[in-house]
N, C-alpha and C positions, 0 to 999 in steps of 0.2 A: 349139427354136423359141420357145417360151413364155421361158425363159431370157432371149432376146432383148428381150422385150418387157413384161417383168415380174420386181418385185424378189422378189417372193413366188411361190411354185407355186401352179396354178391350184386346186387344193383350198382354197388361204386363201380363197377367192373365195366360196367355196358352200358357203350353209348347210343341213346337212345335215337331212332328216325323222326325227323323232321315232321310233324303234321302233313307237308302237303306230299310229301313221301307215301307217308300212309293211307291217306287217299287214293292218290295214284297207283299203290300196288292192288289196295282193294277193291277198287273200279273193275281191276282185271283179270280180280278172280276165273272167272266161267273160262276168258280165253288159256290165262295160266293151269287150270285141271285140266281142258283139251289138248294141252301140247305135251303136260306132265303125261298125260294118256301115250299120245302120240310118241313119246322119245322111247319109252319105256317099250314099246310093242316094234318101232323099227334100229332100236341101236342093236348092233349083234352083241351078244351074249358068249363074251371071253371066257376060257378054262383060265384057271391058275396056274402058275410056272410051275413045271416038275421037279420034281429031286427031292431029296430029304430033309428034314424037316427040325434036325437036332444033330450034334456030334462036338467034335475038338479039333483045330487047324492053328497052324501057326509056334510062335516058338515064344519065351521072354515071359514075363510078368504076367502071370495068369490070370485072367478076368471075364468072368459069368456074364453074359448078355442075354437076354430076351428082345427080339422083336414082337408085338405083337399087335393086330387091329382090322380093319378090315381089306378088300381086295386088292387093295393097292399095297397094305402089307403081303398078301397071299402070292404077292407076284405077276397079279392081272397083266398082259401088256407084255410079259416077256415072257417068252419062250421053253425055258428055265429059270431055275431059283439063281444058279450061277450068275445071269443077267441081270433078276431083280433085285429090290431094295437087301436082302439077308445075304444076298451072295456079293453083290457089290459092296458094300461093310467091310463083309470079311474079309475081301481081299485086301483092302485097306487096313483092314487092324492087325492082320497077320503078320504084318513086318514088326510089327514090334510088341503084340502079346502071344497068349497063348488062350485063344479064345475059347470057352466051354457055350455055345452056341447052343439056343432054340426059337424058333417061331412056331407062334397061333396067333392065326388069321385065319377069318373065312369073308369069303364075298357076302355081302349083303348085313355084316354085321352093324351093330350102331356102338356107341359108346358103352352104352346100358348094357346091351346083348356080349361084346367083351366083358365087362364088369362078370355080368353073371357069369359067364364060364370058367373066369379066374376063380373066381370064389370056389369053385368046385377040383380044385388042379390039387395036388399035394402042396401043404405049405414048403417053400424053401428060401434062398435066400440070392439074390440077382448082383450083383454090383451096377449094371447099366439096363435102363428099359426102356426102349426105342416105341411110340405107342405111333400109330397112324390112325387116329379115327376123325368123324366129323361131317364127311362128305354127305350120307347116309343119314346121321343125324338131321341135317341140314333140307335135304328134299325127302325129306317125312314130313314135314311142317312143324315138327318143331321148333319153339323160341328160342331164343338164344340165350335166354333167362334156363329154358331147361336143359340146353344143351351144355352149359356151364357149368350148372349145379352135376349134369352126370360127368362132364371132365373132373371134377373135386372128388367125387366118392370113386372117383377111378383111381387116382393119386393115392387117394386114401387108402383103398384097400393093397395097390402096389407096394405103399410102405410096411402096411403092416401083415397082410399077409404073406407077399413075396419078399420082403426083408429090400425093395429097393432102394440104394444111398447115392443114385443118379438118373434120373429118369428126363428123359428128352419126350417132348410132348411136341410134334409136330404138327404143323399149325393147318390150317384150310387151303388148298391150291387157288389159283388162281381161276375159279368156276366162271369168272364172266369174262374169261378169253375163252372157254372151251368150244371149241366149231360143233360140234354134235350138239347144241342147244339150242333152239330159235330163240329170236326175241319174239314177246320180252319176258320168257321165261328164263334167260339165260341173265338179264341182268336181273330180276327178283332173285333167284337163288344165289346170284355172286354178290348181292347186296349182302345179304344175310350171313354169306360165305366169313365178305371182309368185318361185317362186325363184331361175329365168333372170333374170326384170328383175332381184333385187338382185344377182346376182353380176354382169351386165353393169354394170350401175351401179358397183357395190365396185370392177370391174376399172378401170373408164374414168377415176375418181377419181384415178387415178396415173399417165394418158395426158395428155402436156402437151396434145395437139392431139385430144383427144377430149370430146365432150359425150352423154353420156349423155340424153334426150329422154324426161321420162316420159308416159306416154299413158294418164293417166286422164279419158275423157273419157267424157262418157253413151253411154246404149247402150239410151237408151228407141229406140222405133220410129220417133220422128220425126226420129232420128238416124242409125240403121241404114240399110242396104240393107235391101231385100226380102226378102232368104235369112238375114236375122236374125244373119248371119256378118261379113257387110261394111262396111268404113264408108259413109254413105250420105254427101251434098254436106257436109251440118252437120259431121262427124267432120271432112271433108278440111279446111276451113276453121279448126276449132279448131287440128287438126294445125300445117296452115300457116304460123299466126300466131304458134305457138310455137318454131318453127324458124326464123321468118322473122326472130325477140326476138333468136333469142342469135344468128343469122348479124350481125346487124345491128352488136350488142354486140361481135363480135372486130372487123369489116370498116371499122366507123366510125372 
């Protein structure tokens, strides 16, 4: 499959840690699965933004969009959808299309876990697919070797099942400023964080119909969610306006 979709194997992709990196993370195992314990049993546990979840807004040049991926796609962090990442979009792209809007997300999904639920949707066909996955992937313990291989057959099934001919694959945030994470569980996971971004980035560079979305955005508290985890309105809005750039850039 990778063959299919790449001139290089996925290894060109990713850059590998240091030796004494690897040492270092794996000394700390035992304290890294006690904190991984620990975050998971004291972060609170956010609902998703409310509102609907599909429809049409706006006026001009009609254009199909999907959001989809996991909680931070669902809206975690805001209040309403209005606020998070699908409603912040639309108010953006409303001035100048006529968008046919939907999102699926759910909390806790992985790359893989989207992948399969797509596969099971009615085939149709997207102009724009806004994907937010990674986080999830990421403090699962998977490699970044697997976490790549499932962005590819995501891509993949996107073009050919949903007909995507622009898909935004939004990259990993910035996990090793998150405050909700002790060290040095918070730098292990934003290790891994930042290697995923550059091999998604590396990979997407040689995808005609992919844009790689980096997501460095603050992560003081008047940007977060509450649980120190989530994007709070501020994040969604930043997100938004960057997605909203390059949709604009191919569409116009």
């Amino acid at each position: 499959m990778t063959e299919e979709l790449n001139k290089q194997p996925i290894h060109a992709f990713i850059e590998k840690p240091s030796l004494v990196r690897r040492l270092f993370f794996g000394c700390l195992v035992p304290i890294l699965l006690a904190q991984g314990l620990w975050v998971r049993q004291s972060v609170p546990k956010l609902a998703e933004a409310k509102g609907p979840r599909q429809g049409v807004v706006g006026s001009g040049k009609p254009i199909r969009i999907l959001v989809a991926g996991d909680s931070s796609a669902a809206g975690v962090g805001a209040p309403v959808q209005d606020k998070a990442l699908m409603g912040c979009l639309l108010s953006r792209l409303a001035v100048d299309f006529a968008v046919h809007w939907q999102l699926i997300a759910n909390t806790g999904w992985s790359t893989r876990d989207l992948r399969l639920f797509l596969d099971t949707v009615p085939e149709t066909s997207y102009d724009v697919v806004l994907t937010a996955t990674g986080v999830n992937d990421i403090t699962s313990r998977r490699s970044v070797t697997v976490c790549l291989r499932d962005q590819i057959k995501l891509v993949k099934l996107l073009r050919e099942r949903l007909g995507a001919r622009q898909i935004l694959i939004s990259g990993l945030p910035p996990v090793h400023r998150f405050p909700s994470l002790p060290e040095p569980l918070r730098g292990c996971i934003g290790d891994r964080a930042k290697r995923l971004d550059k091999a998604i980035q590396s990979w997407s560079r040689e995808q005609p119909d992919c844009d790689h979305l980096r997501l460095n955005f603050p992560v003081g508290t008047e940007y977060m969610a509450t649980d120190g985890f989530h994007p709070g309105p501020g994040i969604y809005a930043l997100w938004a306006e960057a997605a909203a750039a390059v949709i604009r850039a191919r569409w116009r």
